[in-house]
C-alpha positions in Angstrom: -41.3 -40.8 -59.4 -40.2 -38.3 -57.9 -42.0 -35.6 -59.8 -44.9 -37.2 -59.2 -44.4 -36.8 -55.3 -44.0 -33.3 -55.6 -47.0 -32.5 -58.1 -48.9 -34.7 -55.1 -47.3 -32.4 -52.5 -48.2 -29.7 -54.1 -52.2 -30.6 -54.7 -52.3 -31.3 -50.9 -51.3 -28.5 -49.5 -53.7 -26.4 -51.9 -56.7 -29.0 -50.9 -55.5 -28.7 -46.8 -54.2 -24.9 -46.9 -56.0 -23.1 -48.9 -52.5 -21.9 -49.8 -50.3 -21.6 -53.1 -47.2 -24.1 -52.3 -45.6 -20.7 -52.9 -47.3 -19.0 -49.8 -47.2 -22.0 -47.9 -43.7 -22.8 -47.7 -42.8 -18.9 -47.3 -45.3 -19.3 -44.2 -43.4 -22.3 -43.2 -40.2 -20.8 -43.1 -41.1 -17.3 -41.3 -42.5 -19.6 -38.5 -39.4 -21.5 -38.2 -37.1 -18.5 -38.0 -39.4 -17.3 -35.3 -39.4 -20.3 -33.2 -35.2 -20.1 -33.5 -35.4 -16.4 -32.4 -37.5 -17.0 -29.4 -35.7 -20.0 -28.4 -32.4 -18.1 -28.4 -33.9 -15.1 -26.6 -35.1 -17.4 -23.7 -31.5 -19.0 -23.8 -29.3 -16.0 -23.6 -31.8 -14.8 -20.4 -30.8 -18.1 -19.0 -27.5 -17.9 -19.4 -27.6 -14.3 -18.6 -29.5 -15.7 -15.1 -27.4 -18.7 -14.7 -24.2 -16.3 -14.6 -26.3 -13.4 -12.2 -26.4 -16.6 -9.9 -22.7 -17.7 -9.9 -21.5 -14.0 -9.8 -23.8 -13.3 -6.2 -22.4 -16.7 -5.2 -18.9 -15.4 -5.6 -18.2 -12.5 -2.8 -20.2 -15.1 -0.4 -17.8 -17.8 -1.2 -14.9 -15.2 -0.7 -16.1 -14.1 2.7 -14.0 -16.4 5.2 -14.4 -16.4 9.1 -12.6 -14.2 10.9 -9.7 -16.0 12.6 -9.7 -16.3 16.4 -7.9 -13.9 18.2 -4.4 -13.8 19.0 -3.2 -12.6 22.2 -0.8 -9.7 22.3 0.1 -9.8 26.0 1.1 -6.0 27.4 2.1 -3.6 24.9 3.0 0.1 24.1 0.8 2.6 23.2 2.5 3.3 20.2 2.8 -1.0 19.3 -0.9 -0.4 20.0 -1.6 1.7 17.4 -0.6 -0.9 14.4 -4.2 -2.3 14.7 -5.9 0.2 13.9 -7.3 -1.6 11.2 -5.2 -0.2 8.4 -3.7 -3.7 7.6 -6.5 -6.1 7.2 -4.2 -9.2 7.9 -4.0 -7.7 11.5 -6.4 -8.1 14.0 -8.6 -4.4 14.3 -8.2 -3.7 18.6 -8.8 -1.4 21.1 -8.3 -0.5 24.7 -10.3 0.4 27.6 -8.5 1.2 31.0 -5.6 -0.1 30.0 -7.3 -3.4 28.6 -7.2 -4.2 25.0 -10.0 -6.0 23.4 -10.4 -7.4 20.1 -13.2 -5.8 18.1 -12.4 -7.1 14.5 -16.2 -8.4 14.5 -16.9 -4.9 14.7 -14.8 -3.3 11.7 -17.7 -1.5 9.8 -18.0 0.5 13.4 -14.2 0.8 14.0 -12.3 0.1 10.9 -11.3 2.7 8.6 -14.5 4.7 7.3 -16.5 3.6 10.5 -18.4 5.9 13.0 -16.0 5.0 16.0 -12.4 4.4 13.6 -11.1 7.4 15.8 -11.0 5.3 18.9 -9.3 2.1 16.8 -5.6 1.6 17.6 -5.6 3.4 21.1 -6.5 3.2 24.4 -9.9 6.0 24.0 -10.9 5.5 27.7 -11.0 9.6 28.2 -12.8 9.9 24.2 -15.4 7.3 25.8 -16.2 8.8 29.2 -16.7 12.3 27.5 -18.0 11.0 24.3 -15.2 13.3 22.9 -13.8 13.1 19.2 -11.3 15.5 20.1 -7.5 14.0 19.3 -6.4 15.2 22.8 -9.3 13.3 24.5 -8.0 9.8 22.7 -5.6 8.7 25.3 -6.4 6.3 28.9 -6.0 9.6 31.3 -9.1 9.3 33.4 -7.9 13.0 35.2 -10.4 14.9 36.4 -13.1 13.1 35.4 -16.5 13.8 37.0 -18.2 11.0 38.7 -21.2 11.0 35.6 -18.0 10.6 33.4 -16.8 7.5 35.3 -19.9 5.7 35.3 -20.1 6.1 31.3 -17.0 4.5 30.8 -18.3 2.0 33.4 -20.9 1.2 31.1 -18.6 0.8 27.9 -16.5 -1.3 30.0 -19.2 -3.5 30.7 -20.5 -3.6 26.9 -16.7 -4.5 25.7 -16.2 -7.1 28.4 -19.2 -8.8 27.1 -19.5 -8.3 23.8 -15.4 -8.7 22.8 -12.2 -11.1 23.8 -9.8 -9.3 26.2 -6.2 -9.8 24.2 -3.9 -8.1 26.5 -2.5 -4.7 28.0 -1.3 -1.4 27.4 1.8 -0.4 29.5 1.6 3.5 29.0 3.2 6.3 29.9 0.4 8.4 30.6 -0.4 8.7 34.1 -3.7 7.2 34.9 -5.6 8.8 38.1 -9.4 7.4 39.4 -10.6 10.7 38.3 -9.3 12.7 41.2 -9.7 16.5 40.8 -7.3 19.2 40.2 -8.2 20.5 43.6 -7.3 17.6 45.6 -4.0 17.4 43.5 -3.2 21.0 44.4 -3.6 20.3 48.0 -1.7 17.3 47.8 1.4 18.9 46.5 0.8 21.8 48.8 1.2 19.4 51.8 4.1 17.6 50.5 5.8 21.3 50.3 5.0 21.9 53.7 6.5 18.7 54.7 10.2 19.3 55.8 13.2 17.3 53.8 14.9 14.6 56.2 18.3 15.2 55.3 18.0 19.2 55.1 18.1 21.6 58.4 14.3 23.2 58.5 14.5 27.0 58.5 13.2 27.4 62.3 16.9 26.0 63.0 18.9 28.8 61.9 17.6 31.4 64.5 18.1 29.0 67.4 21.8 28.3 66.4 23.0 31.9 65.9 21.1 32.4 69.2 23.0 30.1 70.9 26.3 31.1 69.1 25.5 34.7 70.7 25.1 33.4 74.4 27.9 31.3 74.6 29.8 34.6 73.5 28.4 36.9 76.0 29.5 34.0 79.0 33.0 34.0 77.5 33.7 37.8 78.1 31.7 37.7 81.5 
């Protein structure tokens, strides 16, 4: 019986194919192993997609908020300088006449690497007014600044002030002037000199008393 299905196979495919059973099945078979390559081309580039998707996902899922800022009340300069940004679990700040503001929404431009990292960590009031990168410039002495100076900072002042959180202030130990010039210092000292001490004789009094030492002398042998 079952010979006789096959024989019958065999005559149909002739009559319908054209083909040798042969052929046929060898035609049969080369289509099936193509259908199973494609099908596992267009898998792999789906998983290959399907994995693209979930890696992009990840460093979006890792990004987390940045937490609010912490007040530091009034600080050192040198306590001032531990957020600079180096240790990412502080908060990145910096100072501007003598008030610090938090600029940790502003790492890629004052972090480590960034344009304005210099200023990070310090009080950069001078740096800012001058638009100095100079190490001796990045400190809150506003000495001898002109009045253009002034009014720069003025402006960054303005742009912090809006822009960041005030956190505290720096109690430092460099003197901070309004910009007064070295002239008007100068003459300030020089009066002060001039000025005499109030528990020191002045030096117009020594002539009068060995003047009046040499009178009374003369009346004595008279």
């Amino acid at each position: 019986m079952a010979l006789q299905l096959w024989e019958t196979l065999k005559e149909s495919i002739t009559v319908y194919t054209g083909l040798s059973p042969s052929t046929f099945f060898t035609v049969l078979a080369l289509g099936l192993a193509l259908y199973y390559m494609v099908s596992s081309l267009f898998g792999s580039s789906d998983d290959g997609l399907g994995s693209y998707q979930e890696r992009s996902r990840g460093p979006e899922e890792q990004v987390q908020p940045l937490p609010p800022p912490v007040q530091v009340g009034e600080i050192t300069d040198e306590e001032l300088k531990q957020y600079d940004g180096a240790d990412k679990s502080k908060p990145l700040l910096m100072a501007i006449k003598g008030q610090i503001y938090d600029v940790s929404q502003s790492r890629m431009f004052y972090g480590p690497g960034g344009p304005y990292a210099l200023f990070a960590g310090k009080d950069a009031s001078r740096a800012l007014a001058k638009m100095s990168f100079e190490e001796k410039d990045l400190n809150g002495d506003l000495t001898g600044l002109g009045a253009f100076e002034l009014e720069a900072l003025q402006d960054w002042e303005y742009k912090f002030m809006s822009k960041y959180i005030k956190v505290g202030t720096v109690n430092s130990s460099i003197p901070v002037s309004d910009g007064a010039t070295d002239g008007q210092t100068a003459e300030a000292a020089e009066i002060n000199s001039a000025t005499p001490a109030e528990d020191g004789p002045t030096e117009s009094a020594a002539p009068e008393t060995v003047e009046t030492v040499s009178n009374a002398a003369g009346d004595q042998k008279e």
